[in-house]
N, C-alpha and C positions, 0 to 999 in steps of 0.2 A: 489721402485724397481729400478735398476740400469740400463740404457741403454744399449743395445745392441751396441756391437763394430765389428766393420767390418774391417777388415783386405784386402784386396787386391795384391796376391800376381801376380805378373808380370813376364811371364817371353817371351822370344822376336820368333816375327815372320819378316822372310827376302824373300826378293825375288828378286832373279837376274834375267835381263831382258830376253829378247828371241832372243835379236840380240847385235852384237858384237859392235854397235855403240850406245850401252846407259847400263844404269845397273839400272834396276830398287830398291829398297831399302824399308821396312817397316819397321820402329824400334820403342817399343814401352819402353821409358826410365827406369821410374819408376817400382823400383821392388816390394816397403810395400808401403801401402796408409794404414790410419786409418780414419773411419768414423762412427759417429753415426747415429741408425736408424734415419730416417727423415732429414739426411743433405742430400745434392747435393752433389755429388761426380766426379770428373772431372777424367777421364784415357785416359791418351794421345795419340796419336800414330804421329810420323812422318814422311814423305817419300820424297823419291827422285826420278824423273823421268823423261825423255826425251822429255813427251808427254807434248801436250798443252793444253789438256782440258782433266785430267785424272781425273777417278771415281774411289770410294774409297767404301771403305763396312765396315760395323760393323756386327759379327754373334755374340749367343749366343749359348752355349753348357750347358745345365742340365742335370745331372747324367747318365753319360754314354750317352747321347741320341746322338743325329746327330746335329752337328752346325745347326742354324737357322737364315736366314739372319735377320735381324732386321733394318738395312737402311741401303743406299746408297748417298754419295754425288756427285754431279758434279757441274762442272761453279758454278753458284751462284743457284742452285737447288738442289732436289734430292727428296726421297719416303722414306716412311716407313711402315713397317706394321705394319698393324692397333694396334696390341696387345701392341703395343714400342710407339705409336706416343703420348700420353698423357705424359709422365716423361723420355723418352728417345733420347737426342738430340746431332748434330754434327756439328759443323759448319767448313766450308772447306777453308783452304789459300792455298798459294801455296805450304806450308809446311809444315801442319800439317790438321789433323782432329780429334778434341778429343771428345770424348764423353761424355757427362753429362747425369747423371743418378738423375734426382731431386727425393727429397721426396723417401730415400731409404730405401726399407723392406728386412727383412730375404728372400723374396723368391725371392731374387735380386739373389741370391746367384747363382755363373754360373760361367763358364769359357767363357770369352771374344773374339773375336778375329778382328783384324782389316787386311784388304788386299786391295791390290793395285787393283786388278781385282777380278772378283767372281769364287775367289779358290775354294768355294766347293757349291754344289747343292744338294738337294736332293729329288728323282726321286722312286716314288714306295717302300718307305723304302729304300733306297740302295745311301750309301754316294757316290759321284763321286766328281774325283780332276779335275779340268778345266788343263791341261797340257800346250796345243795351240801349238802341236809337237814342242815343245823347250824344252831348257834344265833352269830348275827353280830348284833353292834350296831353299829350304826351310826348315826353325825351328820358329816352332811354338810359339805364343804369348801367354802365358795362363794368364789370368788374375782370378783369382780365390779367390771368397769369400766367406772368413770364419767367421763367426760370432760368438764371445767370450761375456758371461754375464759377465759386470763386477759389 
């Protein structure tokens, strides 16, 4: 039987700061990653920002559902939730935090998303965008995998 192939496709989330003296930045490069079930899989994200000790986030999204934080980094720390902390990992520099996904299944299969602050929460069933009365643009990072029998 032929291995399951995973496709990853990418596509970017930004975020301009809240003050006119920095410009915050998320870009997550790669647009196709291929992987087979049971590899490690690395999906990058980069950022830019004025702060000194900034926190970074990984969410998932499954079908249709509502982003789900999955961790956070800081400084040389950070958390995750329980369901992500066995095969789901990030490590933080000052210009990147990427995510490795080890030992990966079909029901990896999600939409990704990495942000500079915690864009979105969710409260009661009911998605909320963290704003912080500023002006944030934003376009969204999808990471999205599909998985092909070959």
């Amino acid at each position: 039987m032929a291995p399951w192939k995973c496709t990853i496709v990418i596509i970017v989330l930004y975020i301009w700061g809240c003050n006119s003296q920095s410009q915050d930045k998320v870009d997550q490069h790669t647009r196709i990653q291929s992987a087979f079930e049971g590899d490690t899989v690395k999906i990058d994200c980069t950022y830019q920002t004025a702060y000194t000790n900034p926190t970074l986030f990984w969410y998932q999204q499954k079908d249709n559902g509502n982003p789900k934080h999955m961790l956070n980094k800081f400084s040389k720390s950070g958390n995750s939730e329980e369901e992500f902390k066995e095969r789901f990992h990030a490590n933080l520099s000052t210009t990147s935090v990427p995510l490795s996904i080890m030992y990966l299944r079909v029901s990896d299969s999600a939409v990704y998303y990495c942000a500079l602050r915690p864009t979105v929460t969710e409260t009661h069933s009911t998605l909320i965008q963290n704003l912080k009365q500023c002006d944030i643009i934003m376009q969204f990072n999808l990471i999205f995998f599909s998985f092909i029998l070959t």
